[in-house]
Gaussian input, Z-matrix of N, CA and C with variables (Angstrom, degrees):
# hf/3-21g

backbone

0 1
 N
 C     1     B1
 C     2     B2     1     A1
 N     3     B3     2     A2     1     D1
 C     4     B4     3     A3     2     D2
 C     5     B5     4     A4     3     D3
 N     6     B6     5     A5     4     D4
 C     7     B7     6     A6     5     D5
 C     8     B8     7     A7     6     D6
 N     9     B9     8     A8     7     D7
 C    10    B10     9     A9     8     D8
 C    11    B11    10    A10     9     D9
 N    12    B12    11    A11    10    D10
 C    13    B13    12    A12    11    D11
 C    14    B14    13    A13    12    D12
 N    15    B15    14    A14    13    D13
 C    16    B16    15    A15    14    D14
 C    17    B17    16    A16    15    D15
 N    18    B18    17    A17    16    D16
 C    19    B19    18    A18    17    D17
 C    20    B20    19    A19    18    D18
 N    21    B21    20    A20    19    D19
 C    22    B22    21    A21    20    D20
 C    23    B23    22    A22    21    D21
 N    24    B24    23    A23    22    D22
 C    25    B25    24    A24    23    D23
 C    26    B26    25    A25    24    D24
 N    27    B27    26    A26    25    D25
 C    28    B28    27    A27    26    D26
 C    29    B29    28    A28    27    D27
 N    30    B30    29    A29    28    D28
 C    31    B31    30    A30    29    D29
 C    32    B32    31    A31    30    D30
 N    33    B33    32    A32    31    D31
 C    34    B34    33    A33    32    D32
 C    35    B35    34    A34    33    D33
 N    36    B36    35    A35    34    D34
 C    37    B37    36    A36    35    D35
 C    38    B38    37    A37    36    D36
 N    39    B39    38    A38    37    D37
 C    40    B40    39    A39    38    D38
 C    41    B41    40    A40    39    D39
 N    42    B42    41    A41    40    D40
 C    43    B43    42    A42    41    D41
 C    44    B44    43    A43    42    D42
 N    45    B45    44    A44    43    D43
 C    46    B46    45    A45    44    D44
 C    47    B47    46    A46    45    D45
 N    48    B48    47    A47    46    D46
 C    49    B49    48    A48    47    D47
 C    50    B50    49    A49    48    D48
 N    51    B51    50    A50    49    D49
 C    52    B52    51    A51    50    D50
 C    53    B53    52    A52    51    D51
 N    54    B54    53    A53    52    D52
 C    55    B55    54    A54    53    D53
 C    56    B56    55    A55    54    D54
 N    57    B57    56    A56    55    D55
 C    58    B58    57    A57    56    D56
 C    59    B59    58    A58    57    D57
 N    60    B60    59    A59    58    D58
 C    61    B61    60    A60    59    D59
 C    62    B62    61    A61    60    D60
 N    63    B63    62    A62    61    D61
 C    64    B64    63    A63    62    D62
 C    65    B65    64    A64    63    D63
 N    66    B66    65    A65    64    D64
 C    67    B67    66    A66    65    D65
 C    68    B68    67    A67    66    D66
 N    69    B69    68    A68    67    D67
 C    70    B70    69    A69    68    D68
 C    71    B71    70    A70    69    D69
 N    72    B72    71    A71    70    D70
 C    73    B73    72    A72    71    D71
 C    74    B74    73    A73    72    D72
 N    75    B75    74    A74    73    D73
 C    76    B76    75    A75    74    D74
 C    77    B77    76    A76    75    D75
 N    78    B78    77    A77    76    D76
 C    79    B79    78    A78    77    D77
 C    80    B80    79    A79    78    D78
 N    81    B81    80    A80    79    D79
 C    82    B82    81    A81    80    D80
 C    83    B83    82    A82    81    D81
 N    84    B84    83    A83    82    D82
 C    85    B85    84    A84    83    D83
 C    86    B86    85    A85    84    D84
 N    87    B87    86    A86    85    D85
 C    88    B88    87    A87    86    D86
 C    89    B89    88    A88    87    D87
 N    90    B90    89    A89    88    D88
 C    91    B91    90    A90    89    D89
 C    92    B92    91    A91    90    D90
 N    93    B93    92    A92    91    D91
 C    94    B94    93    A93    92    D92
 C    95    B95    94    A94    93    D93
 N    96    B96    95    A95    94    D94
 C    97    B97    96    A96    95    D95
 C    98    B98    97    A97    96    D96
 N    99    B99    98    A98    97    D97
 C   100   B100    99    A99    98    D98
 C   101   B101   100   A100    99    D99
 N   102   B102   101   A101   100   D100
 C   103   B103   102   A102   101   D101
 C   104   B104   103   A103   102   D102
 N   105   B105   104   A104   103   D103
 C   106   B106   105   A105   104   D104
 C   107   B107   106   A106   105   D105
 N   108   B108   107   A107   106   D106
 C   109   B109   108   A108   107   D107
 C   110   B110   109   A109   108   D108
 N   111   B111   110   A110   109   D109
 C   112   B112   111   A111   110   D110
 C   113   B113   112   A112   111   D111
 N   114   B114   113   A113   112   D112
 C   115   B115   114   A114   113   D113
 C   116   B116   115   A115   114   D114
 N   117   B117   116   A116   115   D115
 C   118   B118   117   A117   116   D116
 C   119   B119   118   A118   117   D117
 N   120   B120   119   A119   118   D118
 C   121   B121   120   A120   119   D119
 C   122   B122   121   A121   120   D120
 N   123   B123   122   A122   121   D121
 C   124   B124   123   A123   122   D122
 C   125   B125   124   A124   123   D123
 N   126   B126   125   A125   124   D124
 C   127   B127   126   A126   125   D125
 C   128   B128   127   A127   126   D126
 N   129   B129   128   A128   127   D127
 C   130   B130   129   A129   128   D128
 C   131   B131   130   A130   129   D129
 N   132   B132   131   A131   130   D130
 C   133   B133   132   A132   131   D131
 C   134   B134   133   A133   132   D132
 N   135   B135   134   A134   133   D133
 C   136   B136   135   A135   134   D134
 C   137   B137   136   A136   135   D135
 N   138   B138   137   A137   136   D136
 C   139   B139   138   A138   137   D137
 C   140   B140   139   A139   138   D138
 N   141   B141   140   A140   139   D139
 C   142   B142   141   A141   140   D140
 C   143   B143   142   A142   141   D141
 N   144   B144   143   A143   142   D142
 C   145   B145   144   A144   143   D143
 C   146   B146   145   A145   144   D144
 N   147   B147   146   A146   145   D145
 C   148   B148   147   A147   146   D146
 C   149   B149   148   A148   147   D147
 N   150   B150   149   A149   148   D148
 C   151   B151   150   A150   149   D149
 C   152   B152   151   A151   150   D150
 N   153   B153   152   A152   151   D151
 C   154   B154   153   A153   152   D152
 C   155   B155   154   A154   153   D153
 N   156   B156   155   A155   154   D154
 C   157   B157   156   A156   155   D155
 C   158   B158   157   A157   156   D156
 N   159   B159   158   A158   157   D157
 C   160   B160   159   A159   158   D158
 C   161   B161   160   A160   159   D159
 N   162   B162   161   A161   160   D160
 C   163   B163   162   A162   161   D161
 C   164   B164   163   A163   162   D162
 N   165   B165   164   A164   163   D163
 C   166   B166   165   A165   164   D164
 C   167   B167   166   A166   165   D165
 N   168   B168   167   A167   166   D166
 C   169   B169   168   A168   167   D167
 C   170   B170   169   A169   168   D168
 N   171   B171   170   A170   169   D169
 C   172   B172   171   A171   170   D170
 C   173   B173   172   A172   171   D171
 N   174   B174   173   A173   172   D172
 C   175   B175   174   A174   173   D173
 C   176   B176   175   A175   174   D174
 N   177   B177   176   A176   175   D175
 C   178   B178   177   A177   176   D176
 C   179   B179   178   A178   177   D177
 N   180   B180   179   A179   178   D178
 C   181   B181   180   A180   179   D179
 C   182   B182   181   A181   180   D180
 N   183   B183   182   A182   181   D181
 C   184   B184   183   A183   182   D182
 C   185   B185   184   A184   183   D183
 N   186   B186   185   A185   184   D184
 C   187   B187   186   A186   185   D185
 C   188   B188   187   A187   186   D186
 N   189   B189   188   A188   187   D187
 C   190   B190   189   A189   188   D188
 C   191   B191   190   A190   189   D189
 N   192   B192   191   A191   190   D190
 C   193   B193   192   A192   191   D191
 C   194   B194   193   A193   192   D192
 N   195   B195   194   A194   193   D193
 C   196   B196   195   A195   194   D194
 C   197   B197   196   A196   195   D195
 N   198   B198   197   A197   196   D196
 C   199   B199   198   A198   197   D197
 C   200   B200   199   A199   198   D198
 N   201   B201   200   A200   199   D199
 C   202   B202   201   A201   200   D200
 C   203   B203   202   A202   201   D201
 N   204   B204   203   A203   202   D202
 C   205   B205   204   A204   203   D203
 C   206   B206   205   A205   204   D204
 N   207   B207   206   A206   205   D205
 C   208   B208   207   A207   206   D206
 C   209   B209   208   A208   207   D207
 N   210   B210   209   A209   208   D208
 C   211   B211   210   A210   209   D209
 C   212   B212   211   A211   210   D210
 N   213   B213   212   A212   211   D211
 C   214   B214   213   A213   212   D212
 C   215   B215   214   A214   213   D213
 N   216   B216   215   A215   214   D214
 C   217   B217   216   A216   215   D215
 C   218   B218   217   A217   216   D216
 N   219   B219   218   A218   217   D217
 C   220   B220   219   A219   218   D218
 C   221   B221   220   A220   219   D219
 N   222   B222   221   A221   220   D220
 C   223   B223   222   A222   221   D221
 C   224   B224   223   A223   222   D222
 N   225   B225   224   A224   223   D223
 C   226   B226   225   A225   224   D224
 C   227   B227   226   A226   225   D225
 N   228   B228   227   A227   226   D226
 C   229   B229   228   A228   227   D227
 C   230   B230   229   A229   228   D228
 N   231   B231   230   A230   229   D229
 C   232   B232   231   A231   230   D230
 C   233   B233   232   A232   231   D231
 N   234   B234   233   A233   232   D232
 C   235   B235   234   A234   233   D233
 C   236   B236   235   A235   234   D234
 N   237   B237   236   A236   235   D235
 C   238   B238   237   A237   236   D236
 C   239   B239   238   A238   237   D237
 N   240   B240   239   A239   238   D238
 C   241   B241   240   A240   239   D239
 C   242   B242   241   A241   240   D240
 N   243   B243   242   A242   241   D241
 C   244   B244   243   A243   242   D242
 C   245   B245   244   A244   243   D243
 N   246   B246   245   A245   244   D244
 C   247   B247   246   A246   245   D245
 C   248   B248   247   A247   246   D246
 N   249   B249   248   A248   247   D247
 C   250   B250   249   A249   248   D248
 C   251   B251   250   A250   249   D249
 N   252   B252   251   A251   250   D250
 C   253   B253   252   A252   251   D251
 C   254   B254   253   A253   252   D252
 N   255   B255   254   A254   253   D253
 C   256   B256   255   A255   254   D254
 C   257   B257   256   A256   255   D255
 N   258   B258   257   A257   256   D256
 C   259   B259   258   A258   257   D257
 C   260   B260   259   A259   258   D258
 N   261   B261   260   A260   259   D259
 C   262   B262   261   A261   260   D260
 C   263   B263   262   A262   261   D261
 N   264   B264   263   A263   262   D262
 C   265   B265   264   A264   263   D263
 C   266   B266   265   A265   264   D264
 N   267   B267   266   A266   265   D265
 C   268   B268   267   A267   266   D266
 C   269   B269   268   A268   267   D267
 N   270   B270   269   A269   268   D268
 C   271   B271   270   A270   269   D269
 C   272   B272   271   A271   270   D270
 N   273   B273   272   A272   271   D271
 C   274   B274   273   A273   272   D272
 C   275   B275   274   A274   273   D273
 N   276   B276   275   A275   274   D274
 C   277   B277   276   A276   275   D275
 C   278   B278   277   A277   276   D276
 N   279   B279   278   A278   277   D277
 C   280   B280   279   A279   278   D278
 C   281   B281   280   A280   279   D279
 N   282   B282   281   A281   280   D280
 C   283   B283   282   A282   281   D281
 C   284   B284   283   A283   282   D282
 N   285   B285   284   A284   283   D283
 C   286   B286   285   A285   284   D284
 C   287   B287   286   A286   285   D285
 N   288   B288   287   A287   286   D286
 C   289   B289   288   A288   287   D287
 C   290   B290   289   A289   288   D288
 N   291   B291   290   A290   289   D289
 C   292   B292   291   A291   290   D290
 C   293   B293   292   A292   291   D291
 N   294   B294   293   A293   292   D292
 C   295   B295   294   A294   293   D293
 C   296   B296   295   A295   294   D294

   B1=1.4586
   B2=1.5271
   B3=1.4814
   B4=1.1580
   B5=1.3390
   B6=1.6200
   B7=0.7961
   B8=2.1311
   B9=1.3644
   B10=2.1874
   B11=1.1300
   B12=1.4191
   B13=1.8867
   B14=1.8814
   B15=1.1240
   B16=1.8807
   B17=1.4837
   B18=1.6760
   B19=1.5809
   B20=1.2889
   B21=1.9462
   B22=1.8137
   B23=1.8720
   B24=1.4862
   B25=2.1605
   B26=1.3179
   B27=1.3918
   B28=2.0584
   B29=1.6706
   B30=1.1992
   B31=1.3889
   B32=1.2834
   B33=1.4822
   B34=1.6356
   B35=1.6307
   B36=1.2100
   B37=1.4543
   B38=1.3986
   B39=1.5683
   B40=1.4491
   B41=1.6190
   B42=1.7518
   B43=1.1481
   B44=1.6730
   B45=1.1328
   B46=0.7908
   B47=1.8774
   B48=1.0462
   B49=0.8245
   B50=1.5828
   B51=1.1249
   B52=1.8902
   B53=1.2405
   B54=1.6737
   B55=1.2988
   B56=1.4150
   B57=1.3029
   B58=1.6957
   B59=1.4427
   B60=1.5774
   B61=1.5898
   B62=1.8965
   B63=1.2552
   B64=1.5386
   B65=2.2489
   B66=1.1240
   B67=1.3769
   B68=1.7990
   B69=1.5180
   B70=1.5883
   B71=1.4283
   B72=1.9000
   B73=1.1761
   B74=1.5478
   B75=1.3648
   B76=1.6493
   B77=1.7080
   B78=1.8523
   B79=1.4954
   B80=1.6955
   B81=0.8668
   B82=1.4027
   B83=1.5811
   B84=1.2093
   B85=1.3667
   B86=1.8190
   B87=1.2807
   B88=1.4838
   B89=1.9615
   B90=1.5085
   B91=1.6608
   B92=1.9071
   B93=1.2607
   B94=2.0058
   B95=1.6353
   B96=1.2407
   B97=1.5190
   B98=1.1578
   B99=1.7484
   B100=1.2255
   B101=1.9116
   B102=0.7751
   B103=1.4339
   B104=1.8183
   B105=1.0113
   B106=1.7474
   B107=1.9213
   B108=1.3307
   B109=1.2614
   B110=1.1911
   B111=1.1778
   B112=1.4213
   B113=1.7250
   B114=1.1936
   B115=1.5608
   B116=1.2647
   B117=1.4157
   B118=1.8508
   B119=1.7697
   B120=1.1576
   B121=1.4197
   B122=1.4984
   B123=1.1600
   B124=1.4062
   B125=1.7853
   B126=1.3369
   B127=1.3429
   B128=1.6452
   B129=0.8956
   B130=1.4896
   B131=1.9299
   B132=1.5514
   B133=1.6206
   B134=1.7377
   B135=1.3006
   B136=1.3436
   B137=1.7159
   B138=1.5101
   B139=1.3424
   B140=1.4331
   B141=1.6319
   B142=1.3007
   B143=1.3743
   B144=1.0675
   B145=2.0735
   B146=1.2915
   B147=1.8620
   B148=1.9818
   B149=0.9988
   B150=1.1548
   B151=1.2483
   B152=1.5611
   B153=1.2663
   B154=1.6596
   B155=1.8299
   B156=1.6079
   B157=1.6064
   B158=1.4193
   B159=1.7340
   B160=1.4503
   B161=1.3478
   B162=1.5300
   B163=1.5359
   B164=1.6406
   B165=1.3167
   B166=1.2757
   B167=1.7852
   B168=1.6324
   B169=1.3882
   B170=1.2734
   B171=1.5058
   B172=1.5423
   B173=1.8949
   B174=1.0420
   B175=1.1744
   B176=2.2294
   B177=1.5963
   B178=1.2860
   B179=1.7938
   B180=1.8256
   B181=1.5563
   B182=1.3899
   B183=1.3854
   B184=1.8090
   B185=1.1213
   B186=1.5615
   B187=1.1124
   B188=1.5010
   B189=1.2011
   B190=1.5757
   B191=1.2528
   B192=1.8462
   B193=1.2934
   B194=1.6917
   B195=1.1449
   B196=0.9110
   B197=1.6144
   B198=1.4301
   B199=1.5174
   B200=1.4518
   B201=1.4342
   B202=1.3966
   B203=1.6411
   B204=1.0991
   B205=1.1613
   B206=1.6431
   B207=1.1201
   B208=1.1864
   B209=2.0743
   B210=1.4151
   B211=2.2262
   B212=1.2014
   B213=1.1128
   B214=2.0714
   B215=1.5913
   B216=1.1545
   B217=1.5909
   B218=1.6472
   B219=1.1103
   B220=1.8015
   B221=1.4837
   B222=1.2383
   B223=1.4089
   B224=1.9443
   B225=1.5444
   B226=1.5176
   B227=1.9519
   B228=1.2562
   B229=1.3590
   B230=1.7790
   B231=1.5612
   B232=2.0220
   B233=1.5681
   B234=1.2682
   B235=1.6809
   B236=1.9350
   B237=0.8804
   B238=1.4985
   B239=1.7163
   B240=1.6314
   B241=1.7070
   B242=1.5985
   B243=1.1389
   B244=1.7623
   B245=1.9002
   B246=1.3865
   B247=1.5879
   B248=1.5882
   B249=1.2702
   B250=1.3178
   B251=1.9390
   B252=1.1749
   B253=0.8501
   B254=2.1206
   B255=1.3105
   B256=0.8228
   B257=1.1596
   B258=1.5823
   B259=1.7475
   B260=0.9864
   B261=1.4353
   B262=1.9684
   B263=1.4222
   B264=1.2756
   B265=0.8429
   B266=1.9213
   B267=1.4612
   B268=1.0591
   B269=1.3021
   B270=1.6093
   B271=1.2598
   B272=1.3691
   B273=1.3723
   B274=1.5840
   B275=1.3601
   B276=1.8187
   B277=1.0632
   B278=1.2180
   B279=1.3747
   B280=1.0526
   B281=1.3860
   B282=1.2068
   B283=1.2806
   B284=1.5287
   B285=1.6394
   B286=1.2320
   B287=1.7130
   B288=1.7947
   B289=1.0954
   B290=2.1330
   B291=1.0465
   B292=2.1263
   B293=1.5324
   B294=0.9441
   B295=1.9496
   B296=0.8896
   A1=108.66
   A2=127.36
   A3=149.06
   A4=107.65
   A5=146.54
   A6=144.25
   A7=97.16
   A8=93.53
   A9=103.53
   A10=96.15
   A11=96.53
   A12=107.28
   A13=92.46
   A14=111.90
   A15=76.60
   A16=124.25
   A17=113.42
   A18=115.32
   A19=124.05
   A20=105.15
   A21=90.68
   A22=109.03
   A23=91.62
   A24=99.95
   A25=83.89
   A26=117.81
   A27=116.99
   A28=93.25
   A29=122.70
   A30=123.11
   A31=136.60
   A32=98.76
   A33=130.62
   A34=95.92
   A35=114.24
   A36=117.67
   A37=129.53
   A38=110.77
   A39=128.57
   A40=108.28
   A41=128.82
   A42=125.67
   A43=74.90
   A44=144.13
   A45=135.21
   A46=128.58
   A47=123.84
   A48=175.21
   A49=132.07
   A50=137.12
   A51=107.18
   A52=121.66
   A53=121.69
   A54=101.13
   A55=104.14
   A56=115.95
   A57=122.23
   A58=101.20
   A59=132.82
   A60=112.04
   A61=88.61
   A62=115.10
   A63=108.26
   A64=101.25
   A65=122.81
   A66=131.37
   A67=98.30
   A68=95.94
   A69=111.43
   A70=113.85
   A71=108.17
   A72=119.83
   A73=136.26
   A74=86.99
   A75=96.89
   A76=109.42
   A77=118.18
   A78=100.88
   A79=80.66
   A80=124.81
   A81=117.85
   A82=96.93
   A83=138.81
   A84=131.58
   A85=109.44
   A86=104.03
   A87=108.82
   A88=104.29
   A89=98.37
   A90=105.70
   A91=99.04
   A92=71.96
   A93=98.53
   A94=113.16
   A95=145.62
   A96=129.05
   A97=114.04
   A98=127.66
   A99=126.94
   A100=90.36
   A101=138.16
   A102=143.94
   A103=129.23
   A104=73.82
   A105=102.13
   A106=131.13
   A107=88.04
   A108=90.84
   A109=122.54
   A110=134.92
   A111=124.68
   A112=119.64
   A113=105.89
   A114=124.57
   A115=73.69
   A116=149.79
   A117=119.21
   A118=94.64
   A119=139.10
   A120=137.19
   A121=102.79
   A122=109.00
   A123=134.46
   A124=107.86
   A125=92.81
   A126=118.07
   A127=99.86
   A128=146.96
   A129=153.92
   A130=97.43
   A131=102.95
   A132=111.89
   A133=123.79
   A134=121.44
   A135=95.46
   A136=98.05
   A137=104.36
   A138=107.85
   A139=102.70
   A140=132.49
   A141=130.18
   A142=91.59
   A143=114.73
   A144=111.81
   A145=116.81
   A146=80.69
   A147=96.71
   A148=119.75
   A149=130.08
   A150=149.86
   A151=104.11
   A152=126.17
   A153=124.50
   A154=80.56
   A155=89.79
   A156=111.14
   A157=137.37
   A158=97.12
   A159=122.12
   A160=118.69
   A161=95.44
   A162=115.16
   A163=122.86
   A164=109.80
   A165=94.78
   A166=102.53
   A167=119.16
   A168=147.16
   A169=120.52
   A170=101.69
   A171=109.49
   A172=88.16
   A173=129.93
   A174=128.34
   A175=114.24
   A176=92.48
   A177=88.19
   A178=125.86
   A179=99.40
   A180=109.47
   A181=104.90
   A182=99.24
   A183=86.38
   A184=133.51
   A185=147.41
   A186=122.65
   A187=99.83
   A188=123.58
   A189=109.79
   A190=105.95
   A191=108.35
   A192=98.42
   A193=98.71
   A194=114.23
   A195=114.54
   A196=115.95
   A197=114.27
   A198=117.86
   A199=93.98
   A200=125.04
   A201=163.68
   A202=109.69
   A203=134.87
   A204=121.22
   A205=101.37
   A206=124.68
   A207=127.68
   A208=90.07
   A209=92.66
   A210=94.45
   A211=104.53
   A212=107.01
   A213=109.08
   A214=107.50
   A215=102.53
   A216=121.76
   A217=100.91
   A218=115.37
   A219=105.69
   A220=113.02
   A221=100.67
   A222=100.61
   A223=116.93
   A224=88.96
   A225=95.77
   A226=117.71
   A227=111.12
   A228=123.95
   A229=110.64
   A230=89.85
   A231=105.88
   A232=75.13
   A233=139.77
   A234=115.15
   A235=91.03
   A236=126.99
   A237=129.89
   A238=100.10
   A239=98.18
   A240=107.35
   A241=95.27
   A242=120.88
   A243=119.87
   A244=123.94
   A245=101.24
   A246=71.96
   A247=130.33
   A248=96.54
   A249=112.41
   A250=119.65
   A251=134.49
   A252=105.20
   A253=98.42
   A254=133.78
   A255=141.26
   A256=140.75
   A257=107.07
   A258=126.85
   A259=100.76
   A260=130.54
   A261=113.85
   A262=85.07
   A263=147.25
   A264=130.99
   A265=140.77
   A266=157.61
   A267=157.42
   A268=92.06
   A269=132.47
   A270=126.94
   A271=106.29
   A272=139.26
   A273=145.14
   A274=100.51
   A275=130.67
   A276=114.00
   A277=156.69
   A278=141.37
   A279=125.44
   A280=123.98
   A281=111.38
   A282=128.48
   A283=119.66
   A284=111.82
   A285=114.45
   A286=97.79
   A287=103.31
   A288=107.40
   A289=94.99
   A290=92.46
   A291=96.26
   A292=96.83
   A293=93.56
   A294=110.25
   A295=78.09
   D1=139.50
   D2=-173.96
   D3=-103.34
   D4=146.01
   D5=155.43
   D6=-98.48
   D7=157.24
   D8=157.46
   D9=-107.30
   D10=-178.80
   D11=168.54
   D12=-89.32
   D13=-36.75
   D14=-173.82
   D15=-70.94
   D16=0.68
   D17=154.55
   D18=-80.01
   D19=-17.63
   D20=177.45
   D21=-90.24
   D22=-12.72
   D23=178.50
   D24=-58.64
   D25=-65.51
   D26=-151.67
   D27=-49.66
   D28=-68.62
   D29=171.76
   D30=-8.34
   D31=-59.34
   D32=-174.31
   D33=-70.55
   D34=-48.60
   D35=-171.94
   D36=-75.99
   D37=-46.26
   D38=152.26
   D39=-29.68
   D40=-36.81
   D41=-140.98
   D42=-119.96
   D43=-3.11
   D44=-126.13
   D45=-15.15
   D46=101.11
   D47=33.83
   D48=71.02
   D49=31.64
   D50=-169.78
   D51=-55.27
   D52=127.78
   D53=163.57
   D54=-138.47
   D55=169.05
   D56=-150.07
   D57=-99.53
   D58=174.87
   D59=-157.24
   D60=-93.83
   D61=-24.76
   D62=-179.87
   D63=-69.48
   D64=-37.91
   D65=-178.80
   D66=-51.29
   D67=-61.31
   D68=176.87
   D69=-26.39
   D70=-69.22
   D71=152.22
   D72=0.89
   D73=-90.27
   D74=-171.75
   D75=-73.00
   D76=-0.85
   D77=-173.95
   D78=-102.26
   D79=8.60
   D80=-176.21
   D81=-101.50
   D82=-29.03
   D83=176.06
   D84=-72.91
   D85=-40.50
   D86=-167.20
   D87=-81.10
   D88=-40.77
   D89=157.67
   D90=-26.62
   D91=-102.05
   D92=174.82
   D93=-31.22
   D94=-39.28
   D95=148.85
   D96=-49.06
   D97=-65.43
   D98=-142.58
   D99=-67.90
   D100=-57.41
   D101=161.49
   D102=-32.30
   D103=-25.94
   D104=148.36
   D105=-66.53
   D106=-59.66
   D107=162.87
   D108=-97.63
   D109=3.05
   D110=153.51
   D111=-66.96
   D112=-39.67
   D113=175.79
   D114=-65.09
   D115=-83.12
   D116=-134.28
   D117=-84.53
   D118=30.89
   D119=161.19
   D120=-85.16
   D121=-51.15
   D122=-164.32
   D123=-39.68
   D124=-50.01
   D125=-168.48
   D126=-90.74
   D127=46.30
   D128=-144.31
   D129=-159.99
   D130=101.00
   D131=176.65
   D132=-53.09
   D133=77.13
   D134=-174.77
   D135=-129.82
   D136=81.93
   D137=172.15
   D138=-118.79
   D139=44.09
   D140=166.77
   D141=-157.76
   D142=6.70
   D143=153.21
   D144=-115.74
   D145=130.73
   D146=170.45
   D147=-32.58
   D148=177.84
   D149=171.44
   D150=-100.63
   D151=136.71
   D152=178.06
   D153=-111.52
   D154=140.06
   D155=151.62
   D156=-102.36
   D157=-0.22
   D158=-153.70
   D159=168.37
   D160=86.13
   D161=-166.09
   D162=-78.67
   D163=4.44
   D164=-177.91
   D165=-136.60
   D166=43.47
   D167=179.22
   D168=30.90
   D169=13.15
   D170=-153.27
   D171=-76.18
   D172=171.52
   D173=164.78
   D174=-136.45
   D175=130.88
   D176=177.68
   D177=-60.03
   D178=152.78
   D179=-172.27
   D180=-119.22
   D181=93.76
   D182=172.14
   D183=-112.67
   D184=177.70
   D185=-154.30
   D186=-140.05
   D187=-166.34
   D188=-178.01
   D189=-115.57
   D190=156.80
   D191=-153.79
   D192=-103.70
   D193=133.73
   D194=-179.44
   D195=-132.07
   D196=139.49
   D197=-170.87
   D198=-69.68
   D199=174.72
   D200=-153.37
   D201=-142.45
   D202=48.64
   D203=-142.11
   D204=-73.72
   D205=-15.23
   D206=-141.11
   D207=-111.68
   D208=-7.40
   D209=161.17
   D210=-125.30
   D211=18.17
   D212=155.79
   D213=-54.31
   D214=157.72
   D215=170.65
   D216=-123.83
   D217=118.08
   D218=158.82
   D219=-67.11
   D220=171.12
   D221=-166.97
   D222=-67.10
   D223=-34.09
   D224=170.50
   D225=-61.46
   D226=-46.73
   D227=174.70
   D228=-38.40
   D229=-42.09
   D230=-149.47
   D231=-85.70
   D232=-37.60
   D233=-159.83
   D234=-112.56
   D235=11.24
   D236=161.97
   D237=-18.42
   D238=-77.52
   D239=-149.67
   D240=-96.92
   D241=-2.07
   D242=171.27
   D243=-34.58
   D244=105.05
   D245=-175.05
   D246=-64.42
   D247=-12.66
   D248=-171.42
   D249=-122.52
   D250=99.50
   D251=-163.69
   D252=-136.33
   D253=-174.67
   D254=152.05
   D255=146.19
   D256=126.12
   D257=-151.17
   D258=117.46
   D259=-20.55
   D260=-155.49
   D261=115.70
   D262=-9.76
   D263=-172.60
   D264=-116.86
   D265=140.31
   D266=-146.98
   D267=-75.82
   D268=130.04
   D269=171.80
   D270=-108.59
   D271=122.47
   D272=-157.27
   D273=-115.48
   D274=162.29
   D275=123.25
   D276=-58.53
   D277=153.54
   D278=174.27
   D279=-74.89
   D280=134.42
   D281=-157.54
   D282=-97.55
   D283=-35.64
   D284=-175.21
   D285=-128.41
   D286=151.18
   D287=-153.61
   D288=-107.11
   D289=161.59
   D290=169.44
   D291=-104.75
   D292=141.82
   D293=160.23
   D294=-132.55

């Protein structure tokens, strides 16, 4: 599979994104390698090797979770110094915009 540049613009834009027609360029070359070597994976014999789920054997250590009660904040404590608050609750800006 081939990528163009007017599939990496739609891309760029979808994500919005700006990117410049030389930027376009070079994500369209590295697009187009990395896709490269996936196509030569493809072609790579491995119908008498396992499957790994977890390549580096390490195995997770977890511990139990246990509250702290005693570095709790009540809810009054936790919104004490809030500049903004209301309901009980952290009042933020808004962060993300609608078009």
């Amino acid at each position: 599979m081939k990528l163009d540049k007017t599939l990496v613009l739609k891309i760029a834009s979808l994500a919005k994104i700006p990117i410049s027609e030389k930027e376009a360029d070079e994500l369209l070359s590295g697009f187009n390698k990395t896709l490269e070597v996936i196509d030569n994976l493809f072609s790579v014999d491995v119908k008498n090797i396992e499957p790994l789920y977890q390549t580096t054997f390490l195995e997770n250590v977890f511990r139990e979770d246990i509250v702290d009660e005693k570095s709790m904040l009540s809810q009054d404590e936790a919104l004490r110094e809030a500049k903004n608050k209301y309901n009980g609750y952290f009042v933020v800006d808004q962060v993300l915009e609608e078009d």
